[in-house]
C-alpha positions in Angstrom: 0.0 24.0 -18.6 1.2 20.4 -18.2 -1.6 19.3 -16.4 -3.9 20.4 -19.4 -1.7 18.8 -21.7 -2.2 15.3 -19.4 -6.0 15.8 -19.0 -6.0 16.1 -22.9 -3.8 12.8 -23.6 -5.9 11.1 -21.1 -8.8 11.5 -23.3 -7.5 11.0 -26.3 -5.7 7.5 -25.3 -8.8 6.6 -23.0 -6.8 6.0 -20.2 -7.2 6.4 -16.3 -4.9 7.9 -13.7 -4.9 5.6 -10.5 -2.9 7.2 -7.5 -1.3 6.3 -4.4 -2.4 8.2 -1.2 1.6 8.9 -0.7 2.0 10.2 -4.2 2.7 13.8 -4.2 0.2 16.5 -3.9 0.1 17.3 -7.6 -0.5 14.0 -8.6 -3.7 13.2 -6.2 -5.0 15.9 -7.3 -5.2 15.0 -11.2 -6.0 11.3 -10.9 -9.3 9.7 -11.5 -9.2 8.0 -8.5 -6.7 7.9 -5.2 -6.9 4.9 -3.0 -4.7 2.4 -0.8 -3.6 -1.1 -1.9 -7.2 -2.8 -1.8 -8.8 0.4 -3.9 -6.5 0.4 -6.9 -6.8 -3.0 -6.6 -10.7 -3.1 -7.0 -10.5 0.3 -9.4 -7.7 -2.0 -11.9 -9.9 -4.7 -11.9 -13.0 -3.1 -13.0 -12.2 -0.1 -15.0 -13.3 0.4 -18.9 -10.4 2.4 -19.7 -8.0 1.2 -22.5 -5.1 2.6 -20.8 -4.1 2.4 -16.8 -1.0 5.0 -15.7 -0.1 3.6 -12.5 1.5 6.3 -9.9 2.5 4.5 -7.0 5.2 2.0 -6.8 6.3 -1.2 -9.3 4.1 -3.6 -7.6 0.9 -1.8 -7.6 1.0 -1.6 -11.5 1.7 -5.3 -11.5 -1.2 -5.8 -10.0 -3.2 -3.9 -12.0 -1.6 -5.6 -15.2 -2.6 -9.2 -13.9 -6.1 -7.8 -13.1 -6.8 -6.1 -16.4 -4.1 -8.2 -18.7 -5.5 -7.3 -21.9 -5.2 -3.5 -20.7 -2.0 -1.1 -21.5 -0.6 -0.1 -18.0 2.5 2.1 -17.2 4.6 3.3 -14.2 5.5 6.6 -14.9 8.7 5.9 -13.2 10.2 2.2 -13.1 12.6 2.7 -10.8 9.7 3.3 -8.1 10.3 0.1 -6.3 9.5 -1.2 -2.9 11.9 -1.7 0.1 9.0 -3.7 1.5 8.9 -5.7 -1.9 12.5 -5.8 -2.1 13.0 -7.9 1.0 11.2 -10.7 -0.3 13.4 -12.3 -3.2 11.3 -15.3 -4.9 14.0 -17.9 -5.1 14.6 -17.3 -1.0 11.1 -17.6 -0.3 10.2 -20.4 -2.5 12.8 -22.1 -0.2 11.5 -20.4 2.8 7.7 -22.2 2.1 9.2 -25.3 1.6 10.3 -25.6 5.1 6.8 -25.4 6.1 4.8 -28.2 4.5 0.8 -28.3 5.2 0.9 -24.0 5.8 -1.4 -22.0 3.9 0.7 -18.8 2.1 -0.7 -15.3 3.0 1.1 -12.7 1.2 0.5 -9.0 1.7 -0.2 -7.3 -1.9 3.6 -5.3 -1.2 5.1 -8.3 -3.0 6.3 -8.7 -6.9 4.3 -11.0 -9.1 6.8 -13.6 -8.7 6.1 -14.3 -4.9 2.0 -13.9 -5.5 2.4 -16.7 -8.0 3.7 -19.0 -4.7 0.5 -16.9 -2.4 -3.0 -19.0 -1.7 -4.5 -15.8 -0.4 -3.1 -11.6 -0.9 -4.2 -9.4 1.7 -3.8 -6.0 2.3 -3.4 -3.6 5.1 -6.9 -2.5 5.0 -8.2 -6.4 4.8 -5.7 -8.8 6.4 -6.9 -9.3 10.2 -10.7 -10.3 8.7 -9.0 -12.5 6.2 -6.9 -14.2 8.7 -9.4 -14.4 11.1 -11.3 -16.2 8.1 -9.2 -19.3 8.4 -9.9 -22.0 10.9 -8.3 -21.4 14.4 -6.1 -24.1 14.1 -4.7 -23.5 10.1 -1.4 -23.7 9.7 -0.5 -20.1 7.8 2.5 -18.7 6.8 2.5 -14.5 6.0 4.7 -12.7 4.4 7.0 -10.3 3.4 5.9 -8.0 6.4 7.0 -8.9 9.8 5.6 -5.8 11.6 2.1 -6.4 10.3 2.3 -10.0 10.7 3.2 -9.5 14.1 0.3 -7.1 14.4 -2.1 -9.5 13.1 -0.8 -12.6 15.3 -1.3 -10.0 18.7 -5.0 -8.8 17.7 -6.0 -12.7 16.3 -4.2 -14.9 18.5 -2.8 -16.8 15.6 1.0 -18.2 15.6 1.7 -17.3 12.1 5.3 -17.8 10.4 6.5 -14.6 9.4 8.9 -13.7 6.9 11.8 -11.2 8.1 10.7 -8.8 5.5 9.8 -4.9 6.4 8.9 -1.7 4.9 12.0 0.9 5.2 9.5 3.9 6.0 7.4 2.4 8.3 10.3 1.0 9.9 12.0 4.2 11.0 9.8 6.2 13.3 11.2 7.3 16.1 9.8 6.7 19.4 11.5 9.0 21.2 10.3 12.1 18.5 6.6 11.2 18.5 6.9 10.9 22.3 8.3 14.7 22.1 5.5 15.6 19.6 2.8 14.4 22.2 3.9 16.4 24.7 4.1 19.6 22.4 0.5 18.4 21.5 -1.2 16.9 24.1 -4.5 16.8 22.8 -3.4 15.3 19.5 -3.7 11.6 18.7 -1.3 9.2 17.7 -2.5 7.2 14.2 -0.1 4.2 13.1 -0.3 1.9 10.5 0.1 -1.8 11.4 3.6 -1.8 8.8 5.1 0.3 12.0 7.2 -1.4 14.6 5.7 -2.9 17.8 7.0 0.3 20.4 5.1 2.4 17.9 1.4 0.8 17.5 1.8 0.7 21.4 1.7 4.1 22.4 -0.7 4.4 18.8 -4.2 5.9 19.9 -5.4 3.9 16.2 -4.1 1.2 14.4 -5.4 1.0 11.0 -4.7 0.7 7.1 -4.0 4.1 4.9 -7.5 4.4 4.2 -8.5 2.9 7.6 -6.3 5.8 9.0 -8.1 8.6 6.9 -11.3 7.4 7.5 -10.9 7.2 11.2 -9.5 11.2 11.1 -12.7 12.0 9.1 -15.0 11.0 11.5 -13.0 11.3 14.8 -14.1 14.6 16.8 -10.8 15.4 17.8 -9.0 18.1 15.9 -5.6 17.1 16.1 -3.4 14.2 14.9 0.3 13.1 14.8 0.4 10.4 11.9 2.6 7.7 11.9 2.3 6.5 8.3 3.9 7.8 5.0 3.6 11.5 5.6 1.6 11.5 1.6 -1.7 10.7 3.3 -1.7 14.3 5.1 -2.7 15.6 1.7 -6.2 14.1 1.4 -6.4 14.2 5.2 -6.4 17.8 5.2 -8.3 18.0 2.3 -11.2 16.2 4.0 -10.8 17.9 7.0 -9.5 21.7 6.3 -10.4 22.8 10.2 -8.6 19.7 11.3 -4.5 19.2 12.2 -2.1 16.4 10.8 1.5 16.3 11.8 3.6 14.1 10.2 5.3 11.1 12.7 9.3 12.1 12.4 11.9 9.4 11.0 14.3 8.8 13.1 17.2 9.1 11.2 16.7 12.4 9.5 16.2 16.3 10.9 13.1 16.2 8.7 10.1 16.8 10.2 8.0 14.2 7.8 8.7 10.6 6.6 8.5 10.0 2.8 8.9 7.0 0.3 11.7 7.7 -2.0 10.6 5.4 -4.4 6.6 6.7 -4.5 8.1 10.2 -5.1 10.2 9.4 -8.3 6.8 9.9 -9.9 6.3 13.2 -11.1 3.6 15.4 -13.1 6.5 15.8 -15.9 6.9 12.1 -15.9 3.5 10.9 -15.8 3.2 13.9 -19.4 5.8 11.7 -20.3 4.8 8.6 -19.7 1.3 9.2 -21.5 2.6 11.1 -24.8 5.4 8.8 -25.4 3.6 5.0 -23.6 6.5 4.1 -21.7 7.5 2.8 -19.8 5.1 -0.5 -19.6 4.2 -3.4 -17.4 5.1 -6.7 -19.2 4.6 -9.9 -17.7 3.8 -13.5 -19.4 0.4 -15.2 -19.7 1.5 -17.8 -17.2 2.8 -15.5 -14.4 -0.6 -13.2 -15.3 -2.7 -16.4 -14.6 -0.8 -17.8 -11.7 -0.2 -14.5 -9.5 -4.0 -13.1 -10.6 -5.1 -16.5 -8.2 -5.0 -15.4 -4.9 -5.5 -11.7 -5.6 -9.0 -12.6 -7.0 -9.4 -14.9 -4.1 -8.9 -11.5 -2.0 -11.1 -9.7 -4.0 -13.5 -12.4 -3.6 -13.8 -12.9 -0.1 -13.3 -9.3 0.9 -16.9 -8.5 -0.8 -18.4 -11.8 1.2 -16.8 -10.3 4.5 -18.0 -6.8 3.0 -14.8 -4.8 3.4 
C-alpha cells in the first residue's frame, strides 16, 4: 500500500511531511503536520528532521528552504505554482517600490523568494492586520502582491496602504450571485470568507478570517452550518473537527462545479509525494545570498508574531 511504503521512506530518510490545508484529502491525512502559511512557516523553522517534503505550492517550500537552509526540502510537484505568486514578477516590482521612496515593504508570504529579498516585513493571512496595525499610524507602507487582502486590511485599520495589483485566481472567482443562491437554500448557514476574496464577497461574509482563522472559528461557532468561501481543501479538516457539523463549498463563478479548487495545490499527489521521497526530487535550490536576504523579514514575522502572541 503506497501510503506504507511513504510512512517507511519517511523513517528511513528522517524526513517530515508538511501539508497545506487545500491539499487533497489523502495527503492531510499522512502528514506530520497540516497548517496555513504562518504554521508551516513556524513547523519549517523549527523541525529536527533531515528531510522536509513540502505539499503545497512552490513558494511554501521556498520558505521552508530559507528557514531550514542546511535542510533537504522537495515539492513533490514543481509545477505547483501560485497565480497569487505569479502576479508579482521581481524586476516589475523592484520598479514598482522605487516609485515610492521612504515606504516600508509589506509582502504577504504568497510571494517567490525573489520579491521577499525586496520585503522589510512578510505577513500572512492569519497575522497581517496585527502586524500592520504594529506600525505607527502615520508609516508610509507599501503591501503586496495581494490587492484583495490589502484592501481588507486598509478598511479594518484605516491605513492608506499602496497596493500591488496582484490577486489570487481562486479567491478571486466566487460568485456573488451563487453564494447569494446558496443562502437562501440554507438560511441558517453562515457565510466564512477569507480576506484574499473580493470586496462584494467579505461584505455579505458572516467571518472574515485566515484558513486557520476560518477553521478555528467553525470549531467553536455553535451553529451547524457553513458555506465557505475559501479553497474548498479546508472542508476536509473542517469536517474532520466537526463530524455533526455542515460545510459547503462557496461556488466559482466560472465553472458548473459546485466547489473551488487550486489547480496548482492539487498537482500534488500520494504517487508523487512516493516519488518524490524514493527518488529525492525534485528539490528546492536557492543561493546563500538569496537564503540570507529573503530569510530577513520572514524571521522579522516570526519574531514579532510571538511578541504580539499570534
Amino acid at each position: 500500500m503506497i501510503v506504507d511504503k511513504i510512512n517507511r521512506l519517511k523513517a528511513e530518510k528522517n524526513a517530515v511531511i508538511l501539508a497545506h490545508y487545500y491539499q487533497e484529502d489523502a495527503i492531510q491525512d499522512i502528514a506530520d503536520y497540516v497548517g496555513d502559511s504562518l504554521a508551516l512557516a513556524r513547523w519549517a523553522a523549527e523541525t529536527d528532521a533531515e528531510v522536509i517534503v513540502l505539499c503545497g505550492v512552490h513558494f511554501m517550500a521556498e520558505t521552508a528552504k530559507i528557514l531550514s537552509p542546511h535542510k533537504r526540502v522537495f515539492l513533490p510537484d514543481m509545477n505547483a505554482g501560485c497565480s497569487l505568486a505569479d502576479s508579482c514578477p521581481p524586476e516589475a516590482f523592484s520598479e514598482f517600490v522605487k516609485q515610492y521612496p521612504g515606504h516600508t515593504v509589506i509582502s504577504y508570504v504568497n510571494t517567490s523568494a525573489a520579491i521577499k529579498v525586496l520585503t522589510d516585513i512578510v505577513v500572512t493571512s492569519s497575522n497581517a492586520r496585527q502586524i500592520v496595525d504594529s506600525f505607527p499610524v502615520d508609516a508610509k507602507l507599501i503591501f503586496a502582491p495581494d490587492r484583495n487582502l490589502g484592501n481588507y486590511i486598509n478598511s479594518v485599520t484605516g491605513r492608506n496602504m499602496v497596493l500591488w495589483e496582484g490577486a489570487c485566481h481562486v479567491h478571486e472567482r466566487f460568485s456573488l450571485e451563487k453564494i447569494l443562491e446558496l443562502k437562501k437554500e440554507h438560511p441558517n448557514a453562515m457565510i466564512l470568507a477569507h480576506p484574499e476574496c473580493k470586496s462584494v464577497i467579505l461584505k455579505i461574509a458572516d467571518h472574515i478570517a485566515s484558513t486557520s482563522g476560518l477553521l478555528n472559528y467553525a470549531t467553536k461557532s455553535k451553529n451547524q452550518e457553513f458555506i465557505v468561501a475559501t479553497e474548498s481543501g479546508i472542508l476536509h479538516e473542517m469536517q474532520e473537527k466537526n463530524p455533526t457539523k455542515t460545510f459547503i463549498p462557496a461556488p466559482p463563478n466560472d465553472s458548473t462545479c459546485a466547489c473551488n479548487e487550486c489547480n496548482f495545490m492539487k498537482l500534488n499527489t500520494l504517487e508523487k509525494l512516493y516519488d518524490c521521497l524514493k527518488n529525492e526530487t525534485p528539490e528546492i535550490f536557492l543561493d546563500a545570498q538569496t537564503i540570507e536576504a529573503a530569510a530577513k523579514p520572514i524571521r522579522r514575522m516570526l519574531e514579532l508574531s510571538d511578541q504580539l502572541g499570534l
